[in-house]
C-alpha positions as CSV (number, residue, x, y, z in Angstrom):
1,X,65.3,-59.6,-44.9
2,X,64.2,-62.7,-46.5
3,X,61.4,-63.6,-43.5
4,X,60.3,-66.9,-45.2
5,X,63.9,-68.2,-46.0
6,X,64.9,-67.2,-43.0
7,X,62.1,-69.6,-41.4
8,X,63.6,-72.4,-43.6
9,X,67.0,-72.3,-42.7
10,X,65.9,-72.1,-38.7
11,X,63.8,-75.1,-39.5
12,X,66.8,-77.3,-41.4
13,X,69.0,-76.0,-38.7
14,X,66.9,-77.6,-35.5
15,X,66.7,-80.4,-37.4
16,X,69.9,-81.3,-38.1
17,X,70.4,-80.5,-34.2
18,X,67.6,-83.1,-33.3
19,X,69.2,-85.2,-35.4
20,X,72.4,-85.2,-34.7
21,X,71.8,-85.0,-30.6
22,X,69.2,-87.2,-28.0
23,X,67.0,-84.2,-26.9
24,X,65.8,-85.1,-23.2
25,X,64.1,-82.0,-21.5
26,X,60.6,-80.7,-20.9
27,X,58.0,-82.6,-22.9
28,X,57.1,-79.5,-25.3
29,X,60.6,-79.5,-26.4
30,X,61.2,-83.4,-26.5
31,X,57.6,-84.4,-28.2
32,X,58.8,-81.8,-31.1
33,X,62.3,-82.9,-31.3
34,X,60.7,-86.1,-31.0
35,X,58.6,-85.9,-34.2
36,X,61.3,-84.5,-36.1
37,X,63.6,-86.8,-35.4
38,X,61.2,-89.3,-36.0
39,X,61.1,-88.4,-39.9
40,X,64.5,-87.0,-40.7
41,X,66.4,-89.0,-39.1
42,X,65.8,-91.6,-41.2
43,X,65.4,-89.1,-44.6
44,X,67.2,-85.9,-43.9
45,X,67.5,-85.9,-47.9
46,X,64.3,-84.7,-48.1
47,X,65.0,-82.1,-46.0
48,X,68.4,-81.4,-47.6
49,X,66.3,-81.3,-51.0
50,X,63.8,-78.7,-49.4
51,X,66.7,-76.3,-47.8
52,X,68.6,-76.3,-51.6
53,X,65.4,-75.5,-53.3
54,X,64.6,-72.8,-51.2
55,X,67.5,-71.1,-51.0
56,X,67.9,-71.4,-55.2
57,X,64.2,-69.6,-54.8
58,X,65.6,-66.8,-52.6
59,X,68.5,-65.6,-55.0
60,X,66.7,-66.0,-58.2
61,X,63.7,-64.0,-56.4
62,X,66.5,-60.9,-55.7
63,X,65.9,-62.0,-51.8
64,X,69.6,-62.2,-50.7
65,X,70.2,-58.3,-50.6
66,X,71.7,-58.0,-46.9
67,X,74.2,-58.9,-44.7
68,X,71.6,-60.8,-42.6
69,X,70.8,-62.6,-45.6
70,X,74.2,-63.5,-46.9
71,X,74.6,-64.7,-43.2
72,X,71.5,-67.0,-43.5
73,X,72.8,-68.2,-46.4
74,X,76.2,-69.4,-44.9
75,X,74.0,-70.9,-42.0
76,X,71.9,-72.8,-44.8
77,X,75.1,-74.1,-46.2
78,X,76.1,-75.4,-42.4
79,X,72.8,-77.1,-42.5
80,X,73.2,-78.8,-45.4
81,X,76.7,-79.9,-44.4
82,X,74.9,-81.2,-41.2
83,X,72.0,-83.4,-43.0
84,X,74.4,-84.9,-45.3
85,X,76.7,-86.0,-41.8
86,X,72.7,-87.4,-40.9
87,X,72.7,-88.6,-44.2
88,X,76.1,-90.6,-43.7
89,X,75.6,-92.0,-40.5
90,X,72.4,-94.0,-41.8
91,X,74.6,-95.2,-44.4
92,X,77.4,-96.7,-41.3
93,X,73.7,-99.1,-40.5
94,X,74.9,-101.4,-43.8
95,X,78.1,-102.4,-42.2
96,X,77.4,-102.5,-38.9
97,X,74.7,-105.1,-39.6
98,X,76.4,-107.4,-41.3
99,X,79.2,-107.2,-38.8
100,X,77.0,-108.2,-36.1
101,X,75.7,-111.2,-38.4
102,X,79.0,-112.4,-38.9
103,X,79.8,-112.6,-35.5
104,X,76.9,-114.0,-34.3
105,X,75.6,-116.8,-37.5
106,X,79.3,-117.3,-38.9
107,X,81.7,-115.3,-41.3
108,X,79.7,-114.5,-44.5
109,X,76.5,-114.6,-43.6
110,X,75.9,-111.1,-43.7
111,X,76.1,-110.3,-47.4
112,X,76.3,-107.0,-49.1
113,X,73.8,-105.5,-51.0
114,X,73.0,-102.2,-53.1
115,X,70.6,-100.1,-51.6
116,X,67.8,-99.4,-53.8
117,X,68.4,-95.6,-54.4
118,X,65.6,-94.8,-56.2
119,X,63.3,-95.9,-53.7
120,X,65.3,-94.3,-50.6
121,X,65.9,-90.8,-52.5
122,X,62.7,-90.5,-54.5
123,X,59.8,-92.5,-52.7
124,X,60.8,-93.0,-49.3
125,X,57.6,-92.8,-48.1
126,X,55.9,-95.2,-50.6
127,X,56.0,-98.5,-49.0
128,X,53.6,-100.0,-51.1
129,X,54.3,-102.4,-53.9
130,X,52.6,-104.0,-57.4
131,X,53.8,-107.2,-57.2
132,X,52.2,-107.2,-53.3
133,X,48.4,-107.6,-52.3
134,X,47.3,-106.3,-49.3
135,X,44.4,-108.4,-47.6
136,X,43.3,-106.5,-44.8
137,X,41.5,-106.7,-41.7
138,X,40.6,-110.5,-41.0
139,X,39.4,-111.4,-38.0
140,X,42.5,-113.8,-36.0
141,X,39.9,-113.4,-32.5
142,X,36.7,-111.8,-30.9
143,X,37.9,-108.5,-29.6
144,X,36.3,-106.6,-32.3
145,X,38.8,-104.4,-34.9
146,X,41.6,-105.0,-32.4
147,X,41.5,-108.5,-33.2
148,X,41.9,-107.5,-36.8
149,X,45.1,-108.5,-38.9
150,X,46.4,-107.4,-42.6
151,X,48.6,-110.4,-44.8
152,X,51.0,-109.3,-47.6
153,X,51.6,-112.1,-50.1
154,X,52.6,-111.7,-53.6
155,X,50.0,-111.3,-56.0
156,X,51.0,-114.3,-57.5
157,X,50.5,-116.9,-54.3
158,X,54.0,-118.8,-55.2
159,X,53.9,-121.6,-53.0
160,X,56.3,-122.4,-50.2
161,X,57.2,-119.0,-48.6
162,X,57.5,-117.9,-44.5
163,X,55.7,-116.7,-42.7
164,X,56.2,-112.9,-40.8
165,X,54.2,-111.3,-38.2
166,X,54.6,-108.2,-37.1
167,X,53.3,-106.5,-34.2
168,X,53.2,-102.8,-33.9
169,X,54.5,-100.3,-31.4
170,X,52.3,-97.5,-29.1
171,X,53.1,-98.1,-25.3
172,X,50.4,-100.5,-25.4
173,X,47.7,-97.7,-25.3
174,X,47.4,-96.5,-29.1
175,X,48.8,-97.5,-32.5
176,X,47.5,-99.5,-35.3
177,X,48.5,-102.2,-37.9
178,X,49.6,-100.7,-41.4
179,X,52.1,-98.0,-39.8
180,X,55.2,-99.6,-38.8
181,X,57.5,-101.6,-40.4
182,X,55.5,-102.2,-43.7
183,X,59.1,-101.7,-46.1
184,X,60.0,-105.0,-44.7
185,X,56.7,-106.4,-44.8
186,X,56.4,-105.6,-48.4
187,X,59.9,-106.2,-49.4
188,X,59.5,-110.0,-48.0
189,X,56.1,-110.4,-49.4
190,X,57.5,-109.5,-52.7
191,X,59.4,-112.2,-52.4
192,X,57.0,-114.6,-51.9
193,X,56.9,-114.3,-47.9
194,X,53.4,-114.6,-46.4
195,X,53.7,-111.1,-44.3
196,X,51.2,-110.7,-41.4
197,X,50.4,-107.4,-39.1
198,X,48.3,-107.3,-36.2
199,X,46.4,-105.5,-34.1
200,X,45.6,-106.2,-30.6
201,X,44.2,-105.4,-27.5
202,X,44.9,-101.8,-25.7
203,X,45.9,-101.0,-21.9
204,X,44.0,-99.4,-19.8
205,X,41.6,-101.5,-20.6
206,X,43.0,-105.0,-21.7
207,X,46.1,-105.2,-19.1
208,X,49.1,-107.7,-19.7
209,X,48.8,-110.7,-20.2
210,X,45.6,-109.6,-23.2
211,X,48.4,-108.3,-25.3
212,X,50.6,-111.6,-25.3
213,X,47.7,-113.7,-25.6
214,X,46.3,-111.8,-28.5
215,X,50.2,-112.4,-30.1
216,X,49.6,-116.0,-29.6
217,X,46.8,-115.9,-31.5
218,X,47.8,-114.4,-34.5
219,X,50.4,-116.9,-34.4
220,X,48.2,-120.0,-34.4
221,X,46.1,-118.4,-37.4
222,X,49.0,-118.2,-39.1
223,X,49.6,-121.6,-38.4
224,X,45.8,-122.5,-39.5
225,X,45.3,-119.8,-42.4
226,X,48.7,-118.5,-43.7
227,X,48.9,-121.7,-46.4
228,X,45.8,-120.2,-48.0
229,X,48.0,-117.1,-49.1
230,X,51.1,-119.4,-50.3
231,X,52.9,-120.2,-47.4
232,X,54.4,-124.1,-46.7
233,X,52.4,-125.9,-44.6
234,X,55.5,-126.4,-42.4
235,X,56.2,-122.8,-42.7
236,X,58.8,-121.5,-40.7
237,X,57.4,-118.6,-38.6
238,X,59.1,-115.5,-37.4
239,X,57.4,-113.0,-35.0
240,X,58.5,-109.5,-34.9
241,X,57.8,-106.1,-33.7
242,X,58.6,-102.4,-33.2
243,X,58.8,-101.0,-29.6
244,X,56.3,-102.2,-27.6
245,X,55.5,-104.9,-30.3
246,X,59.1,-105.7,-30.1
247,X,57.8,-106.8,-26.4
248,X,55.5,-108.9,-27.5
249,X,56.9,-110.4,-29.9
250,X,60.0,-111.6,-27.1
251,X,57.7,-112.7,-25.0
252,X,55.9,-114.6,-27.7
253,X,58.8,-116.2,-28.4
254,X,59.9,-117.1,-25.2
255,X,56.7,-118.7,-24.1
256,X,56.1,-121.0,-26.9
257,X,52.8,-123.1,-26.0
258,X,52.5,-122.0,-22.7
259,X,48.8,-123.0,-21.9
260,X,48.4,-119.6,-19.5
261,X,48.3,-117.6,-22.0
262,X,46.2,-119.7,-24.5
263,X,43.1,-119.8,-23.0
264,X,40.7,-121.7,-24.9
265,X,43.6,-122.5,-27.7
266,X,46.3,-124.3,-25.2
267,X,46.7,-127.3,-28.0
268,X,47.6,-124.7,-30.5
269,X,51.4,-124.9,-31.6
270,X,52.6,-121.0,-30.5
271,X,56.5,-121.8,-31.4
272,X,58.3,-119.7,-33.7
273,X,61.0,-120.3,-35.9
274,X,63.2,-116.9,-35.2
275,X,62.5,-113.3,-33.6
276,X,62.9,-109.9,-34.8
277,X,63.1,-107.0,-32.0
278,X,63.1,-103.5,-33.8
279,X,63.7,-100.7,-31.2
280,X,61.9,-103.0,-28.5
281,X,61.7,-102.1,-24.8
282,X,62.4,-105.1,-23.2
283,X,62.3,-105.0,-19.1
284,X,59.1,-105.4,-17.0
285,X,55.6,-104.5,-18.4
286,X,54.3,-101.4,-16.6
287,X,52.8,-103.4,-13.5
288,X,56.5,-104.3,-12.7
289,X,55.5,-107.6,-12.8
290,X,59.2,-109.2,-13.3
291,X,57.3,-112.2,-14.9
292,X,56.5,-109.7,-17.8
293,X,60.0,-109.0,-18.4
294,X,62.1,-111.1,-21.4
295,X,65.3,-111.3,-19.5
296,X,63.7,-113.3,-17.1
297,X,62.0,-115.3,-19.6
298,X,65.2,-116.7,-21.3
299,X,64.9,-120.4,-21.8
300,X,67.9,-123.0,-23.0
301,X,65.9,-123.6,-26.1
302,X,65.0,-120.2,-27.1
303,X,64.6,-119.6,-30.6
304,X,67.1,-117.3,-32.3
305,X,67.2,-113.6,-32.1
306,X,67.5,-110.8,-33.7
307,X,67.8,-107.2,-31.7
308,X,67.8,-104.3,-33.6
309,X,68.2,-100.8,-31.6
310,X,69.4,-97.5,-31.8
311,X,72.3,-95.8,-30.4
312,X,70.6,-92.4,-29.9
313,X,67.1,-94.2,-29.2
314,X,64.9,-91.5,-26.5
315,X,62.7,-93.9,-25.4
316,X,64.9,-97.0,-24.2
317,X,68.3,-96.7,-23.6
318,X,70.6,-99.1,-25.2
319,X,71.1,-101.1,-21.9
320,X,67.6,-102.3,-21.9
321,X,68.0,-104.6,-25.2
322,X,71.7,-105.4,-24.1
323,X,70.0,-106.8,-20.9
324,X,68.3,-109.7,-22.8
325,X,70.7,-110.2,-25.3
326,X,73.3,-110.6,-22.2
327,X,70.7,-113.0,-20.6
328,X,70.2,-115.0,-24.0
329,X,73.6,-115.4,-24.6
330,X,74.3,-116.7,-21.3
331,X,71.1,-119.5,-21.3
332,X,69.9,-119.6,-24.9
333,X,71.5,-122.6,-27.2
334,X,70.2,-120.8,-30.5
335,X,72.4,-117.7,-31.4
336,X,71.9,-113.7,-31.1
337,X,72.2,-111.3,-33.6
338,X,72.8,-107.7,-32.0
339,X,73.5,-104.5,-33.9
340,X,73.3,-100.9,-32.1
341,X,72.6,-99.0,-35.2
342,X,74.9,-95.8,-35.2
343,X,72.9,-92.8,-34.7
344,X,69.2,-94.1,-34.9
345,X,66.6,-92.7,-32.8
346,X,63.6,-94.7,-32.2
347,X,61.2,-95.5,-34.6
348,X,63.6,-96.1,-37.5
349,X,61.7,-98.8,-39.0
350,X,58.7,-96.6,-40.9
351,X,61.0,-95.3,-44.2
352,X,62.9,-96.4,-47.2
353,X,66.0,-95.5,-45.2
354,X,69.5,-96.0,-45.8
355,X,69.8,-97.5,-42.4
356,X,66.4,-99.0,-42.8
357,X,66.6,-101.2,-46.0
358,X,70.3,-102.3,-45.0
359,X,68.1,-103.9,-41.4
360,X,66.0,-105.1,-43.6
361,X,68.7,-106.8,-45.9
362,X,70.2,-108.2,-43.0
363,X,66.8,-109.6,-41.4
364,X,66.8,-111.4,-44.8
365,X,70.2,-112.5,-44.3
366,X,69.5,-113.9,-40.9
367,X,65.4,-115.5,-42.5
368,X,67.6,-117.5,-44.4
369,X,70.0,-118.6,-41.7
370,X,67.0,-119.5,-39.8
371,X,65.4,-121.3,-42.3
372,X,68.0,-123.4,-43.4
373,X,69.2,-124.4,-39.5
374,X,64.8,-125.0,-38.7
375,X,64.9,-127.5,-42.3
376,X,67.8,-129.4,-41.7
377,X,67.5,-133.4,-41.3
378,X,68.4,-133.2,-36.9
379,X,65.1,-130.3,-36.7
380,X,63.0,-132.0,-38.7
């Protein structure tokens, strides 16, 4: 028996199954579905690439000998069936996106796009770029490292660009700049975007509302600093996030210039242009505070939004983000971009993914909608 292609196929085969399924049970089980999910999800490829080459190693190594192993072998090919369904899925994320931009911005405004397939198949995991500098950890406050922001501009400082900043995920008690959405980040900065992420201040120790105050202040450096790397000095500014980031950056953008959570910066000008909500919970902060919740922060002249979540998401159910895009739609004067991305867990924003780089072609898509409605003559 063929004990370490055997191992293989079990591994390809759970997961496919985490893939494929929403695994909610005992935390053992659900942190390493979790984690699996996490990655091949969003590049079962790679683990299609890994379950070929092994099982070309065990025939031309004389492993496949028994029934067992001819068995295992028919299993393998079930797998692979399985991560090219995963693979497929992603793939449905194109569509889906510019559906949802259609109906919300106007017929057209989602365009199509190739996905770059080199990237996706051979460097999913290589976010960086050449034509992109990284400028990392300047100081936006006085809370020490988590005060600490990265920008992403082109190397060549074209004058003119946006302005992006994107707050990270973690439940509010861990992550870091630098993880999360950086194949957007990079993609916009290569196109002469002035990309920002930021760190911020932790719960237990810095409560809500430190975390939304920290967001404002990245916000009005970027308003002070973000020229410097080539942005216009009317630049529009979008805020966006992943998770709990996608939290902040709601609220963010629903309390523009509010002087309670400006302390010491309340003439600052905290407005953004447009939001970007990437698999964002979105109810009431973990004090239950109802203030703390977006839905009830809807306003008449609420920026536009776009809400980006998963269908198969284990974290936050799909009603949470329909909740405040119902609530938006019903107050809001500025329109909603929604799409519930077919088969994406949470997370999905940290590859060159199929599903990934078509989100990120429509978030370009819905920049430039954005852009154009913030510079015309009536908004100026």
């Amino acid at each position: 028996m063929a004990v370490g292609y055997l191992v293989t196929v079990v591994l390809a085969v759970l997961i496919v199954v985490f893939c494929l399924v929403r695994i909610r049970g005992p935390k053992p089980l659900f942190y390493f579905s979790y984690r699996l999910g996490l990655v091949f999800n969003e590049i079962p490829h790679v683990a299609l690439y890994a379950l070929v080459a092994s099982t070309a190693l065990a025939f031309s190594e004389g492993d496949i000998t028994t029934t067992f192993d001819r068995v295992n072998v028919g299993v393998a090919g079930a797998a692979a069936a399985g991560l090219v369904v995963v693979t497929l899925r992603g793939m449905r994320a194109a569509s889906v996106v510019r559906v949802a931009l259609d109906d919300a911005l106007g017929v057209g405004t989602g365009t199509h796009r190739r996905p770059p397939l080199a990237r996706i198949l051979l460097r999913p995991v290589f976010r960086r770029r050449r034509d992109v500098k990284r400028v990392s950890n300047l100081s936006y406050g006085d809370a020490g490292r988590r005060n600490l922001l990265d920008v992403y501009h082109h190397r060549s400082r074209p004058e003119g660009g946006s302005v992006m900043i994107h707050f990270h995920g973690g439940h509010y008690d861990q992550g870091r700049k630098n993880t999360q959405s950086l194949p957007l980040l990079y993609r916009l900065a290569s196109q002469g975007w002035v990309c920002i992420s930021a760190n911020y201040r932790l719960r237990p120790d810095f409560p809500h509302p430190a975390h939304l105050i920290d967001a404002k202040k990245a916000i009005a450096w970027a308003r002070e600093h973000a020229a410097e790397y080539g942005a216009a000095p009317a630049a529009a500014v979008f805020v966006a996030g992943s998770s709990a980031g996608g939290h902040m950056a709601a609220q963010a953008a629903l309390t523009p210039n509010e002087p309670a959570y400006q302390p010491g910066f309340e003439e600052a000008d905290t407005s953004v242009t447009a939001a970007v909500v990437l698999n964002g919970f979105l109810a009431e902060y973990f004090d239950g505070d109802p203030a703390t919740s977006p839905v009830n922060l809807v306003r008449t002249d609420a920026p536009p939004f776009l809400i980006a979540h998963g269908d198969l998401d284990e974290l936050v159910d799909t009603e949470n983000p329909r909740a405040l895009v119902t609530a938006l739609k019903s107050v809001s004067t500025s329109p909603v971009v929604y799409a519930e991305l077919p088969g994406a867990h949470h997370a999905f924003d940290l590859f060159h993914s199929f599903r990934f780089e078509a989100l990120i072609g429509g978030v370009e898509d819905f920049a430039a909608w954005a852009t154009a409605r913030k510079n015309r003559p009536e908004n100026t």
